[in-house]
KEKE-3310 file (N, C-alpha, C; in steps of 0.2 Angstrom, whole numbers, plus 5000, padded with zeros to 4 digits):
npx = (4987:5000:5013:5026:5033:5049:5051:5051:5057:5071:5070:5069:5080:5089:5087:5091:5105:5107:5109:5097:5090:5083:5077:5077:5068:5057:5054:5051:5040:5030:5029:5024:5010:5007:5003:4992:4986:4980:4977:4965:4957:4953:4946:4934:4930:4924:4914:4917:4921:4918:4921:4926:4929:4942:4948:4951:4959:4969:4974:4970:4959:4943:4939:4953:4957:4948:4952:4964:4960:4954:4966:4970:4965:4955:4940:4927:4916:4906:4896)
npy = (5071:5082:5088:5093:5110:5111:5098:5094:5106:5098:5086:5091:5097:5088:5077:5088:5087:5075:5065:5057:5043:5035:5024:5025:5036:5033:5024:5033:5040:5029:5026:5036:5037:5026:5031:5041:5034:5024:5032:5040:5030:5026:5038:5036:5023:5027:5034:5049:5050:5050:5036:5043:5055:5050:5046:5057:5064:5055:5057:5047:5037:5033:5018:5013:5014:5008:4996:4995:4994:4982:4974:4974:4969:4976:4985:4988:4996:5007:5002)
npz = (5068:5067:5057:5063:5059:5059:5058:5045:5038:5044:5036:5022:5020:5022:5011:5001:5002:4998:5009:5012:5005:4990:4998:5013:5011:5006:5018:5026:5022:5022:5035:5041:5032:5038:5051:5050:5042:5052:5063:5059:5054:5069:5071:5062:5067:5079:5074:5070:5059:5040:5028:5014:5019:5026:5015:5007:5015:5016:5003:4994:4982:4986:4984:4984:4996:5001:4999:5005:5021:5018:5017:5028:5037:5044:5050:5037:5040:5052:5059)
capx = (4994:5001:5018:5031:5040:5054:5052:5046:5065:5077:5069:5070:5089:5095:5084:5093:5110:5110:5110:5091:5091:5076:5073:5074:5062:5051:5051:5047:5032:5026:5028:5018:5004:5001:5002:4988:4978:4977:4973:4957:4955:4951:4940:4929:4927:4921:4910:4918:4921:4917:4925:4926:4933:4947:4954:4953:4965:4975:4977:4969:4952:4940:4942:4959:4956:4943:4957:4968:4960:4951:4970:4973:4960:4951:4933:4925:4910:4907:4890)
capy = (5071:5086:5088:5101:5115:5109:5092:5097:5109:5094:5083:5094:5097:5081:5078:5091:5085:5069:5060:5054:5038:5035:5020:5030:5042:5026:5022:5039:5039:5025:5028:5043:5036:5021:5032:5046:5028:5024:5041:5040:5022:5029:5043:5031:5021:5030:5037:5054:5051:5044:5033:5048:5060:5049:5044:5061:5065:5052:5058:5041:5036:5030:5011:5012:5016:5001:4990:4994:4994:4976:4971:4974:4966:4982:4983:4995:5000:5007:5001)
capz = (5069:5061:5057:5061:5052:5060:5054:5037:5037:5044:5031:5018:5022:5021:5005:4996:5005:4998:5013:5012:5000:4991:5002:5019:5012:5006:5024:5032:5018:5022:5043:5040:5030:5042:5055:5049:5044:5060:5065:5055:5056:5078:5072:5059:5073:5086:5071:5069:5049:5034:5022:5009:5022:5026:5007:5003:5019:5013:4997:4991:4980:4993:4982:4985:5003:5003:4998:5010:5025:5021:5017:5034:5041:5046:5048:5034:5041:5058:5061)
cpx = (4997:5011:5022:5034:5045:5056:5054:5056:5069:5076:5071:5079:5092:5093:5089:5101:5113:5111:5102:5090:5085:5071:5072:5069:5055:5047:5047:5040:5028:5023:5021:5012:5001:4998:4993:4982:4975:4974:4967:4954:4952:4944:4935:4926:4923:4915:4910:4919:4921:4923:4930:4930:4942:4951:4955:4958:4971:4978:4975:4960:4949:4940:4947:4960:4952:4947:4961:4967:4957:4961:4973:4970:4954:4943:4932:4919:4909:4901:4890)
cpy = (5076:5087:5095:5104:5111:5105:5093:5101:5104:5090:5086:5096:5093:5078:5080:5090:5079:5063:5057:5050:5038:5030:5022:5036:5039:5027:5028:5042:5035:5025:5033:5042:5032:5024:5038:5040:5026:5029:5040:5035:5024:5032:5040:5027:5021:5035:5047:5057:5047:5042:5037:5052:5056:5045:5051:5066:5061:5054:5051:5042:5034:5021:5009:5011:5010:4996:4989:4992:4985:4972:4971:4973:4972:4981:4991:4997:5003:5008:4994)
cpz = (5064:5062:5058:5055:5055:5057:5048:5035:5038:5038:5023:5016:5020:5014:5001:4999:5000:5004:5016:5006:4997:4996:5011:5017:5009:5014:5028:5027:5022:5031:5044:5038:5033:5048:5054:5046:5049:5063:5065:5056:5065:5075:5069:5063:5079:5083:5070:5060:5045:5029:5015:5014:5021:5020:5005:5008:5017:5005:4989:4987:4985:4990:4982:4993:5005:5003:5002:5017:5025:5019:5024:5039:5045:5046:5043:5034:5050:5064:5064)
residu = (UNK:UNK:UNK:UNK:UNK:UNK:UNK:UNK:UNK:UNK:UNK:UNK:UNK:UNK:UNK:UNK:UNK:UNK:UNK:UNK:UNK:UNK:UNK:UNK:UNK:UNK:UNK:UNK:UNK:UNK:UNK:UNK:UNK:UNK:UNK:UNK:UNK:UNK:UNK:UNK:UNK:UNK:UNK:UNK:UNK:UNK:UNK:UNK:UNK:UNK:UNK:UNK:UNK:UNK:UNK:UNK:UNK:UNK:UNK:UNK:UNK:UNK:UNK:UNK:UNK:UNK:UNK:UNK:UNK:UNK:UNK:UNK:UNK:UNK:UNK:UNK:UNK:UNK:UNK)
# end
């Protein structure tokens, strides 16, 4: 999932507007990060990538990465 310029410009806009709270740009953080878990969460599945690959896509430790995905009932292996 990659995001647009476009996107990346309105957001940006409205950022420096004022009219982006900190808690609507909480939520479109957070939108965004379950979403590109998921992503990866499909390809680790189907055996495309490693545990390592996808924390350092997220920007997370892979210990961090372990936390969250057993918080969320996720399987962390994909053997």
């Amino acid at each position: 999932m990659e995001t647009r310029r476009e996107t990346k410009d309105f957001l940006s806009r409205r950022l420096e507007e004022g009219k982006l709270d900190q808690a609507g740009w909480l939520e479109l953080l957070a939108r965004g990060f379950e979403g590109k878990l998921a992503e990866l969460y499909e390809q680790f599945q189907q055996g495309e990538c490693s545990l390592d690959y996808r924390a350092e896509r997220l920007g997370v430790t892979t210990w961090d990465l372990y936390e969250l995905i057993e918080q969320r009932g996720m399987r962390t292996t994909n053997v």
